[in-house]
C-alpha positions in Angstrom: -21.2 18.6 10.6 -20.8 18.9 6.8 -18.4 16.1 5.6 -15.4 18.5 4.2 -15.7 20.3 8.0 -14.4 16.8 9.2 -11.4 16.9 7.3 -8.6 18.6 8.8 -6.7 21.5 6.8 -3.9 19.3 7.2 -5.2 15.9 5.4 -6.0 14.5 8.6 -9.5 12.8 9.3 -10.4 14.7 13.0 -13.6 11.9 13.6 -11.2 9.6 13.4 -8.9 11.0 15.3 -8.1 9.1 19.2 -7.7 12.7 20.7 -10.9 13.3 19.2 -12.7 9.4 20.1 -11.3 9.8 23.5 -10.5 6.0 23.0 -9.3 3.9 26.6 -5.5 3.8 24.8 -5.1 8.0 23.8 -6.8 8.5 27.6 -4.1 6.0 29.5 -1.3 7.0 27.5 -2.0 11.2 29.1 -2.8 9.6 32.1 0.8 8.0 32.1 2.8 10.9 31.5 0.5 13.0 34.4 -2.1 14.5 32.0 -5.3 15.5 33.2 -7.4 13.4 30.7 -10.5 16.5 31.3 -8.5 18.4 29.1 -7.9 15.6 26.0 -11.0 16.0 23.7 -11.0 18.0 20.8 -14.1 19.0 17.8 -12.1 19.2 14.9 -10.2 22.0 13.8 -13.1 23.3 11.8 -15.3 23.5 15.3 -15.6 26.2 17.6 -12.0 26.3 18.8 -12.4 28.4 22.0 -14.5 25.4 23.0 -13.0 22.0 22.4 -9.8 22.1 20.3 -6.7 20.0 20.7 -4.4 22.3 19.7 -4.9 25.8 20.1 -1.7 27.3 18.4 -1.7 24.6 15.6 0.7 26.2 13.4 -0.7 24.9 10.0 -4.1 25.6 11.0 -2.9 29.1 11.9 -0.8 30.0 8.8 -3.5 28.3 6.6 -6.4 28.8 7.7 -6.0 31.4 9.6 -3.1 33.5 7.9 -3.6 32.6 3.6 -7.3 32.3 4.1 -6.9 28.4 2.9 -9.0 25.4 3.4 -6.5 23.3 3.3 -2.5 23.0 2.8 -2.3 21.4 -0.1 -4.0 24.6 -2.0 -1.0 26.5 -0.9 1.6 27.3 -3.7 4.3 26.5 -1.3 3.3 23.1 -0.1 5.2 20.9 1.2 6.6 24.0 3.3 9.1 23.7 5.9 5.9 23.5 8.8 4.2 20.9 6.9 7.8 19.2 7.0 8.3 19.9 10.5 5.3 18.8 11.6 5.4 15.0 9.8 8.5 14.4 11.8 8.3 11.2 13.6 4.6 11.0 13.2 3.3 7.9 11.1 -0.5 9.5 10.8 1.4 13.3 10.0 2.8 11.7 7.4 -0.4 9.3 5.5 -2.0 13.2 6.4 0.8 14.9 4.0 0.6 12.0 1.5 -3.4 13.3 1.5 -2.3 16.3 0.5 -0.2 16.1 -2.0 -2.9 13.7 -3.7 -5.5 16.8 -3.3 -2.7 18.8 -5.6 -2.7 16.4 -8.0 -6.7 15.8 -8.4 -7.8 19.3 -7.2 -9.7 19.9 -3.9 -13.4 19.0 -4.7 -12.4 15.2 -6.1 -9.8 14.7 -3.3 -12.8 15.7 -0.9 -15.4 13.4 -2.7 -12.0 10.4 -2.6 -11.8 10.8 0.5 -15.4 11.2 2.1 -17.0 8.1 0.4 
């Protein structure tokens, strides 16, 4: 995997991700609330999403990626839009992922990538 493919289009790291790593805590906390754990695992959103992909219907990924033909939010004109908002509610790592983004505005996509990569 190229090191931009990595990156989701929403600022988050997906390697680094628990869902992702599978780690003991992500697996017991789904197992807690009656999860089968088979399903948690997930490539990236820049992988082969009919295979392994966390979220399916990811909203940004779909109006992003999907919809404005983005690689990422922060290219989009209207960023910080009222999904990115949405989405960062109540999540700590949602929010570090939006603070990503708004540095990749600032500095433009290649240095943000080449930031954030080393």
């Amino acid at each position: 995997m190229k090191n931009a493919e990595r990156l989701g289009i929403c600022g988050l790291d997906c390697m680094n991700c628990s869902i992702h790593l599978r780690t003991d805590e992500e697996l017991e906390y789904w197992k807690s609330i009656n999860v089968d754990t088979e399903k948690i695992g997930c490539d990236g959103c820049r992988s082969d999403r009919t295979k392994c992909h966390w979220s399916g219907d990811c909203e940004l990924l779909n109006c992003c990626f999907y919809g404005k033909k983005l690689d990422f939010c922060g290219e989009c004109g209207d960023f910080p839009c009222k999904k990115v908002v949405n989405w960062i509610s109540g999540m700590a790592h949602h929010k570090a992922a939006v603070e990503n983004m708004m540095k990749m505005k600032e500095i433009g996509k290649d240095e943000w990538i080449k930031e954030r990569l080393i």
